[in-house]
C-alpha positions in Angstrom: 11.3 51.7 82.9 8.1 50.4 81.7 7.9 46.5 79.9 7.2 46.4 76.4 3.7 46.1 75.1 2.2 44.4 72.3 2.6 45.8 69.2 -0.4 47.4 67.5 -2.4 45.9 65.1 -2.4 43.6 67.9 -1.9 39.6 67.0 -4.8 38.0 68.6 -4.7 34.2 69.2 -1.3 32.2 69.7 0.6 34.9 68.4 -0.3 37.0 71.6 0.9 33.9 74.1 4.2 34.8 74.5 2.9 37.9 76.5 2.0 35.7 79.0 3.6 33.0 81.1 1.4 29.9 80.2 3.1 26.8 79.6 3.4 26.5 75.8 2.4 23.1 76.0 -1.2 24.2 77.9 -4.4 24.6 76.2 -6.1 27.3 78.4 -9.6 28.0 78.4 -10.2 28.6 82.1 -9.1 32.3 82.6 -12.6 33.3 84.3 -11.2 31.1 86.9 -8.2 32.5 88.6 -7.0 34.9 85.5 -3.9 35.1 84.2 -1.5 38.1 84.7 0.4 39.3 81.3 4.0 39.1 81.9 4.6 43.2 81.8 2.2 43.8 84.4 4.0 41.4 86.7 6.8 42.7 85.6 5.7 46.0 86.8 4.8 44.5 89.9 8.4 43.0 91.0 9.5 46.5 90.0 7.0 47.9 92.5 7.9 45.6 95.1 11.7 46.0 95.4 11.1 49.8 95.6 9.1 49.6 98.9 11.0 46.5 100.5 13.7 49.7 100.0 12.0 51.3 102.6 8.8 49.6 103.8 7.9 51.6 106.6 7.8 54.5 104.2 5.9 52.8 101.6 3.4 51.0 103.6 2.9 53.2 106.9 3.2 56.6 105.1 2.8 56.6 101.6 -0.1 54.3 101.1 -3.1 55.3 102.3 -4.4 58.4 104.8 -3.8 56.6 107.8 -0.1 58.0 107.9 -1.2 61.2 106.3 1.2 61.6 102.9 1.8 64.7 101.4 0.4 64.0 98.1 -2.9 61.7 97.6 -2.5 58.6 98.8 -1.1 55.5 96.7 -3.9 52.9 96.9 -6.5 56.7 96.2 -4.3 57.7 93.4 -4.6 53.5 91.9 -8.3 54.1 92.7 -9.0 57.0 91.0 -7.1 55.3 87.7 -9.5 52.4 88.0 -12.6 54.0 88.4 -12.1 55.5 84.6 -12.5 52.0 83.2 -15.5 51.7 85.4 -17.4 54.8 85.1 -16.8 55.7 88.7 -15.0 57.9 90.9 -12.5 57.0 92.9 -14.0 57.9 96.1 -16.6 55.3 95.5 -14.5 52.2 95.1 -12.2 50.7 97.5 -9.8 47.9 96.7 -10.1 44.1 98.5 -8.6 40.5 97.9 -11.6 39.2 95.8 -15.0 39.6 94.6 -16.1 37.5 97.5 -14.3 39.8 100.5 -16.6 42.9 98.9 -19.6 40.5 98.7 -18.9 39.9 102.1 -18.2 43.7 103.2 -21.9 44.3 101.2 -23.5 41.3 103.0 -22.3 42.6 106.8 -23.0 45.9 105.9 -26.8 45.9 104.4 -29.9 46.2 106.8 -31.6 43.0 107.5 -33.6 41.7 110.7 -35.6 39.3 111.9 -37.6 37.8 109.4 -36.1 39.3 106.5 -35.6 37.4 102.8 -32.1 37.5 100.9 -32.4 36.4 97.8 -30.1 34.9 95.5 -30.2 32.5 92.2 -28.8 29.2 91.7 -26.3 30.1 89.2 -24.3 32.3 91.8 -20.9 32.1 92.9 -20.7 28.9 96.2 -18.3 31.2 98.4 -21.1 33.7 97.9 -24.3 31.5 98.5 -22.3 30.4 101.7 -21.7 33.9 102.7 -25.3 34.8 102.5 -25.7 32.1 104.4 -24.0 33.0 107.0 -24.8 36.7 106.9 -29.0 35.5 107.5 -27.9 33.1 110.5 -26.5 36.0 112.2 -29.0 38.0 111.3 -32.1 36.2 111.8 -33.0 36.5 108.4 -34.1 33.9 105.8 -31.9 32.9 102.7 -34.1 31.6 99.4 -33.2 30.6 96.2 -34.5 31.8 93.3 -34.2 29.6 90.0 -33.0 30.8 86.7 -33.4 28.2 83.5 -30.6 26.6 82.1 -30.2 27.0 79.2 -31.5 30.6 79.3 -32.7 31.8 76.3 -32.8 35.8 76.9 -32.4 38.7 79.5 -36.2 39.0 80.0 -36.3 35.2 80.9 -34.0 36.5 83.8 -36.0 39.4 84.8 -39.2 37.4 84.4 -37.9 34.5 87.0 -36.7 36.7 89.4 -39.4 38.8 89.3 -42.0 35.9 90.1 -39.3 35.0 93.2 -40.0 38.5 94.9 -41.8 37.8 98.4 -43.1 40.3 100.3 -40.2 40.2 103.2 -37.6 40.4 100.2 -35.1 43.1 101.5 -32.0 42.1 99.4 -31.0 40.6 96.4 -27.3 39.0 94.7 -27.3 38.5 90.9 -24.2 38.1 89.1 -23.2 40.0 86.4 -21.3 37.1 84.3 -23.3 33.7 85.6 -20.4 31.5 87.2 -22.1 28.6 86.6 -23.4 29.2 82.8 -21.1 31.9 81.9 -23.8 34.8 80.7 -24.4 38.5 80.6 -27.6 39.1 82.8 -29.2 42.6 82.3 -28.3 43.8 85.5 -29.6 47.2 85.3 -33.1 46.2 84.6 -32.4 43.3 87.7 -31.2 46.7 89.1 -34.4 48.8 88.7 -37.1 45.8 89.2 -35.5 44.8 92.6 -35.5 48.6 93.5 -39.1 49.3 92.5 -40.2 46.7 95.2 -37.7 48.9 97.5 -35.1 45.9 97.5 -31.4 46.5 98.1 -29.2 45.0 95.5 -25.4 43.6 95.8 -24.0 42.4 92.1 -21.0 39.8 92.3 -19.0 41.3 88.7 -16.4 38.7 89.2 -16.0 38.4 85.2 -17.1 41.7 84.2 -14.2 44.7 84.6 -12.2 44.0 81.3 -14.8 41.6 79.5 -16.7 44.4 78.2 -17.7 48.1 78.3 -18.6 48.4 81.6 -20.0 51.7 83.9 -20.8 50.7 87.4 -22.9 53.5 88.3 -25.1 53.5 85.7 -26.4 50.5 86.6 -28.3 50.7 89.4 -27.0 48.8 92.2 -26.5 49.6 95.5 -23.0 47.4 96.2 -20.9 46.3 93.0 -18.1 43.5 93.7 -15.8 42.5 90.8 -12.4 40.7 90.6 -9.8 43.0 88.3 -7.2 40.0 88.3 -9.2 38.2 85.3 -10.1 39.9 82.2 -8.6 43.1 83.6 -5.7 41.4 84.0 -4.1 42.9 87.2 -1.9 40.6 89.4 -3.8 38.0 91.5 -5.4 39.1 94.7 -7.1 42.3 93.3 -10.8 43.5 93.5 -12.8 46.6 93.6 -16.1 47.2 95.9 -18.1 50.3 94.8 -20.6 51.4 96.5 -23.0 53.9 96.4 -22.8 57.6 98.3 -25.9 56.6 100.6 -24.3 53.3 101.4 -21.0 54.3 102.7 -21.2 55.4 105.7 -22.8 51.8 107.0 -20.0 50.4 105.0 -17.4 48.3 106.3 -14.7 45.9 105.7 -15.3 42.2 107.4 -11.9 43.0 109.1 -11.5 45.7 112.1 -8.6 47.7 111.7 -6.8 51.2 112.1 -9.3 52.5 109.5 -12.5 51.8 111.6 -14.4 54.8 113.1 -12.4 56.6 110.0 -13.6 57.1 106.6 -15.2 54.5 104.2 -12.1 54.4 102.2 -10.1 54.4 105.1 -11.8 51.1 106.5 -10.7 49.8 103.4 -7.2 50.7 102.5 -5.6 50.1 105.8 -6.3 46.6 107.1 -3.2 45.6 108.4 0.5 45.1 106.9 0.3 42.8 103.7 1.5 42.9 99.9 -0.4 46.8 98.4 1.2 45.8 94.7 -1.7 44.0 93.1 -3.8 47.0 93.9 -1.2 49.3 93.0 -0.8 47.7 89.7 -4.2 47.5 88.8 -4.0 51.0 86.6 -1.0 48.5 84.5 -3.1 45.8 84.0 -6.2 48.5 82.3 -3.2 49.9 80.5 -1.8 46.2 78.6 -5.7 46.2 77.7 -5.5 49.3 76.3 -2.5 48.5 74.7 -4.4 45.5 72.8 -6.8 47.6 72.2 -10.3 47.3 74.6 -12.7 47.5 72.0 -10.6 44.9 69.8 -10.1 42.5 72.4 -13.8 42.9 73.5 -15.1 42.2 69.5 -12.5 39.2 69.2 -13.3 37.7 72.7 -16.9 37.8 72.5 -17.1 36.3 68.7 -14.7 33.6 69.2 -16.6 33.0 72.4 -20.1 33.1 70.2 -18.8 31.5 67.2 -17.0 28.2 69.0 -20.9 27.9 71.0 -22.3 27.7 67.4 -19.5 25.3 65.9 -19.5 23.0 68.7 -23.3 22.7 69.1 -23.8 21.8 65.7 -20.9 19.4 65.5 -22.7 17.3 68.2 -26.4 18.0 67.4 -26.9 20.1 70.0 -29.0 22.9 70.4 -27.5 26.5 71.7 -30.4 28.3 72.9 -29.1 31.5 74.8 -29.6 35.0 72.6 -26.2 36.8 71.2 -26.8 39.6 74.3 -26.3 37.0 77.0 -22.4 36.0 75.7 -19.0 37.8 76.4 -15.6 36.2 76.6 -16.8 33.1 78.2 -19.6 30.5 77.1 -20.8 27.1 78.5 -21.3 25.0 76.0 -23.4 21.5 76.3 -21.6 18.0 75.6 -22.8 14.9 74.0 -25.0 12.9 76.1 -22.6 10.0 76.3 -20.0 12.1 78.9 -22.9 11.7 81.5 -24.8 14.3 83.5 -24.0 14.3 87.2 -21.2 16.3 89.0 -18.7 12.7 89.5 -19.1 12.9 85.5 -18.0 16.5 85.1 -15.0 15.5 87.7 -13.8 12.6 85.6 -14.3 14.3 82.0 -12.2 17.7 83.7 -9.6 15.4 84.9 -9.1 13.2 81.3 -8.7 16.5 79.7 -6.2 18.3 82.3 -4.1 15.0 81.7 -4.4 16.0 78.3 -3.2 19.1 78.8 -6.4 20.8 78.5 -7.7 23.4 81.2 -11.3 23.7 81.3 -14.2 23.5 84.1 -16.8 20.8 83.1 -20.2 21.1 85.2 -23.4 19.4 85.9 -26.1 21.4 85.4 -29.8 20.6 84.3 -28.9 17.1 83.5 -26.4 17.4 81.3 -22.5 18.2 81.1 -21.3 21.9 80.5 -18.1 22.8 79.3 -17.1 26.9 80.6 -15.0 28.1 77.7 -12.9 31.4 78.5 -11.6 32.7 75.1 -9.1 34.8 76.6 -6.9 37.0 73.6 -4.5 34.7 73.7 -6.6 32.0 72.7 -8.0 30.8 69.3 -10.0 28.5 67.3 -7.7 25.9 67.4 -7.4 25.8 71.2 -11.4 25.2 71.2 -11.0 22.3 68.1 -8.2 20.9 70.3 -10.8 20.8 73.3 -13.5 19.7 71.1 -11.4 16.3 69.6 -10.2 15.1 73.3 -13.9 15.4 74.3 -15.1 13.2 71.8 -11.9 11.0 72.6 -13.3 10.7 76.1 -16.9 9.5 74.8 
């Protein structure tokens, strides 16, 4: 039997806690981080979990995927094809993996680069993936630059604009977020999509934050590899993420692990990589489904306000300017701090530190010469999570 839901109208803010497992006496503003799995989906998943340990070998070495050739569609297909509605995509062009960064990776290993060639990324990706591009051009031959976006950025075209002057002529690939890590905005991918593309660039988008922060339809934007974590605002179990990629890339795709799927189909190469735990994947349709049951385009409007309101409320209680456009803010926003706090990265380390001792989760970065406080306004949180925030800060001045 299915867990219970939220009830509809849906009670946004502390009244919605209890439908996850927090500690009542945490003030949470760091789901982009790691996410936080609502307590019917995991609930779902323990379900799932004693049903194959019945009989694993069935589960796992017949039912799961094509390698042991089931008689209906396989699981992990059948949780595929359920995903790929939320994203605009079919389910033959998305495979599951760990993280964002294992289908960065699988996009990295798998794109055409030689001797001489430019990846380019900008300085507000993700470190795991700046490292992995790394890696990927040592191997390769190929030279890594990076391209630098403003902070604060003021609009989308600012974006297009900078990487657009950071084109070289040996340019053969380019990784742009989605939702900035570091700054926490909406970057008009599809135009990044089409600019990159007119100069015949290939292009890999890290969506960590984007499945379940707003509307989203892979295909239609453009890329050519799309990475994105499902286990934060989509809210599956931890340890879930979708690669899609597109038809003409398939084939030359392949996971960074060699298994009983290579030399087998590009799902195949995916879905089989050795014995391990299939239930976040599987449960990734019941995470979609408790946002459904708040309501997507409610949690989306009430998200992305409180988000845009707290940026405004904070700003002006310290005298500080917030200069990025509405377009540019979902769920999460970085806001500046006073002055006082300090401005390198030891800074941001003992200001996150006072406030987790405070009971107060929240990454605090050094950016630009100045402190930054990543606010994620999950549904469960409210305006006075982000006042409670706001008065230890100044306590810390």
């Amino acid at each position: 039997m299915r867990a219970p839901y939220p009830p509809k109208p849906t009670p946004f803010g502390k009244d919605l806690r209890p439908w996850w497992g927090l500690d009542p006496e945490l003030t949470y503003l760091n789901h982009g981080t790691v996410g936080a799995c609502p307590l019917p989906v995991l609930a779902a998943q323990e379900q799932l979990r004693r049903r194959i340990q019945g009989n694993p070998a069935r589960w796992l070495l017949r039912e799961l995927s094509d390698l042991g050739s089931p008689d209906s569609p396989p699981l992990l297909r059948q949780a595929a094809a359920q995903v790929a509605r939320h994203l605009g995509s079919l389910g033959q062009d998305l495979v599951f993996v760990d993280n964002a960064t294992t289908g960065v990776n699988a996009a990295l290993r798998s794109a055409e680069l030689r001797p001489g060639d430019e990846v380019l990324i900008t300085d507000l990706g993700y470190g795991s993936v700046t490292l992995a591009a790394r890696r990927i051009c040592k191997e390769r031959g190929a030279d890594l630059r990076i391209a630098h976006l403003p902070v604060p950025l003021h609009s989308g075209l600012q974006a297009l604009e900078a990487l657009e002057a950071a084109f070289g002529p040996k340019t053969r690939l380019l990784i742009t977020d989605h939702v900035t890590s570091e700054t926490a905005l909406v970057l008009p991918v599809k135009d990044i999509s089409a600019l990159a593309h007119r100069r015949g660039i290939q292009v890999i988008v890290d969506g960590a934050h984007a499945p379940g922060s707003f509307a989203l339809n892979i295909p239609a934007l453009g890329a050519d590899w799309y990475a994105a974590n499902l286990h934060k605002w989509a809210f599956a179990p931890l340890g879930c993420a979708i690669l899609w990629v597109d038809p003409r890339w398939q084939a030359r795709t392949e996971h960074p692990i060699a298994s009983w799927g290579e030399e087998r189909s590009f799902q195949l190469r995916f879905d089989w990589v050795g014995t391990k735990d299939p239930t976040p994947f599987l449960c990734a349709p019941e995470g979609f489904r408790f946002l459904e049951a708040l309501g997507s385009e409610a949690t989306w409007r009430y998200t992305s306000e409180l988000a845009w309101s707290s940026a405004q409320q904070l700003t002006q209680r310290w005298g500080l300017p917030f200069l990025s456009e509405r377009s540019l803010v979902g769920p999460m926003v970085s806001v500046p701090l006073p002055k006082a706090l300090g401005q390198e990265a030891p800074d941001a380390k003992r200001l996150q530190g006072q406030l987790q001792r405070q009971g107060i989760e929240v990454p605090i970065k050094a950016l630009a010469g100045q402190l930054w406080a990543r606010l994620s306004l999950a549904p469960y949180c409210d305006a006075e999570d982000v006042s409670r925030f706001a008065d230890a800060v100044e306590s810390s001045v």
